[in-house]
C-alpha positions as CSV (number, residue, x, y, z in Angstrom):
1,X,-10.6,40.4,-34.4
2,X,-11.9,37.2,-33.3
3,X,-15.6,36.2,-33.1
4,X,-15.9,35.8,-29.4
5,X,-15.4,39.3,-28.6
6,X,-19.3,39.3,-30.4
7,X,-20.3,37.3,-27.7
8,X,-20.3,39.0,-24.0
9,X,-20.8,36.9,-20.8
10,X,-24.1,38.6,-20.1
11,X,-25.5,37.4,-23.6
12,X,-24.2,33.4,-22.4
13,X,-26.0,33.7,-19.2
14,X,-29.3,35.0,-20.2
15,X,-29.1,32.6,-22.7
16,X,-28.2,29.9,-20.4
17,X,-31.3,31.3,-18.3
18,X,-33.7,31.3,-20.8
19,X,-32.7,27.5,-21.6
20,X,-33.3,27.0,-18.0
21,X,-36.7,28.6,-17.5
22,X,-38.1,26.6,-20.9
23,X,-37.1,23.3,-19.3
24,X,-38.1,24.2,-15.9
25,X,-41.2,25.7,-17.4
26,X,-41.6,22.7,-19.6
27,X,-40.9,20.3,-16.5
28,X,-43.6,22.2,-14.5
29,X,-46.5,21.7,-17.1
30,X,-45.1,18.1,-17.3
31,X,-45.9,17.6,-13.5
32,X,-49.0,19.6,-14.0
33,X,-50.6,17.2,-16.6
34,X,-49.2,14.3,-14.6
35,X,-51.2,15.6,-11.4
36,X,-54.7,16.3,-13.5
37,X,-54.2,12.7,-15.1
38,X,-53.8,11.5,-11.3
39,X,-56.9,13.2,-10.1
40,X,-59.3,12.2,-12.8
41,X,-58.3,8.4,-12.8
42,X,-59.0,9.1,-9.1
43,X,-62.3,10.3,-9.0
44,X,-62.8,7.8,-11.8
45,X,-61.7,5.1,-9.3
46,X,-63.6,6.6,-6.9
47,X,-66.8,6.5,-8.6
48,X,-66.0,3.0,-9.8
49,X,-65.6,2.1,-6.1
50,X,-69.1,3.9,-5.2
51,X,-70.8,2.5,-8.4
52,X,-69.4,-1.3,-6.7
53,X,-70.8,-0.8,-3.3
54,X,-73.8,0.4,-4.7
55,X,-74.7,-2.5,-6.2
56,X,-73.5,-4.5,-3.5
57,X,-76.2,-2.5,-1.2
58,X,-78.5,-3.5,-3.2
59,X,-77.7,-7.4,-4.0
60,X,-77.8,-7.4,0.2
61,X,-80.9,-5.7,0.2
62,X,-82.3,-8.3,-2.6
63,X,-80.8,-11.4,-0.4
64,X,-82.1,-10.1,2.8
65,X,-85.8,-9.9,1.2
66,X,-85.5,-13.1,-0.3
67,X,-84.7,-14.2,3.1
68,X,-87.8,-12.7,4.8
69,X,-89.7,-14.4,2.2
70,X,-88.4,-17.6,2.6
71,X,-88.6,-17.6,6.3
72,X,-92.1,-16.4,6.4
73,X,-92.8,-19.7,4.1
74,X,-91.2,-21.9,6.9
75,X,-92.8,-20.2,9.4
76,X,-96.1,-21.5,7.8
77,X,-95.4,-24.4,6.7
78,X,-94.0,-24.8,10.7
79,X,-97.8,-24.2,11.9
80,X,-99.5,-26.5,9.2
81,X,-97.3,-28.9,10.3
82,X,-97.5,-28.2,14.1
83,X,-101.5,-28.2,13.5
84,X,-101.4,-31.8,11.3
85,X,-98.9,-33.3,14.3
86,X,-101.5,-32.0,17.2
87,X,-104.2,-33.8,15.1
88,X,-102.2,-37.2,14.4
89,X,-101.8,-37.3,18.4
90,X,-105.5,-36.4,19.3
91,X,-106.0,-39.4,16.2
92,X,-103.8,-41.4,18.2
93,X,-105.5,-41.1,21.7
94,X,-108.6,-41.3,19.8
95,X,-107.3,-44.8,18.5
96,X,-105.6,-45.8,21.8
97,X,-108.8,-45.5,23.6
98,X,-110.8,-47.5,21.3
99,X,-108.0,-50.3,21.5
100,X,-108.3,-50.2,24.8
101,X,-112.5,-50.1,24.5
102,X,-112.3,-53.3,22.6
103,X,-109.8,-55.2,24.4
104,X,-112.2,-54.8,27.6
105,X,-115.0,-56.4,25.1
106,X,-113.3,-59.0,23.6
107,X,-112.2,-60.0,27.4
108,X,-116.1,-60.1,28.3
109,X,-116.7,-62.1,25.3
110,X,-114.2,-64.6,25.9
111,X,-115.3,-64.5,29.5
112,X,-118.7,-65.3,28.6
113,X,-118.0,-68.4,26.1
114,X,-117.8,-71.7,27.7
């Protein structure tokens, strides 16, 4: 007899099956590995992203005091030098006046000389 009569069709396909289920099972942890890799390089991307505007937040937040601090110092320094200008023009009328004072004398001096 010859050795395929050993061998019956039924034996080839469930053979043939079982092939088929190791690859498909093989194929499906594959794709399952693939999908947890995926998600935890997401969330790790995700938290980088969060981590990044974080610190963004707060370099704004840093800037934006900075920025009150430096405008309340020009704010001052806009009244001292508001209160030194109001002074040099009260000096100046001061000095305007007395030019004016000793022109009128000097007029009556040279009036007076003969």
């Amino acid at each position: 007899m010859s050795h395929f009569n050993d061998i019956s069709p039924y034996t080839y396909t469930v053979s043939t099956n079982t092939v088929f289920d190791e690859t498909a099972a093989a194929e499906q942890s594959l794709n399952h590995e693939r999908r947890l890799k995926r998600l935890i390089s997401n969330r790790e991307s995700a938290r980088r992203s969060r981590m990044r505007k974080k610190k963004q937040i707060q370099e704004l937040k840093h800037e934006v005091d900075q920025l009150y601090v430096a405008n309340n110092q020009l704010y001052e320094k806009l009244i001292r030098l508001l209160e030194v200008n109001q002074r040099i023009l009260q000096e100046n009328a001061e000095l305007k006046e007395r030019v004016s004072s000793l022109q009128v004398t000097f007029t009556d001096l040279i009036d007076v000389t003969p």
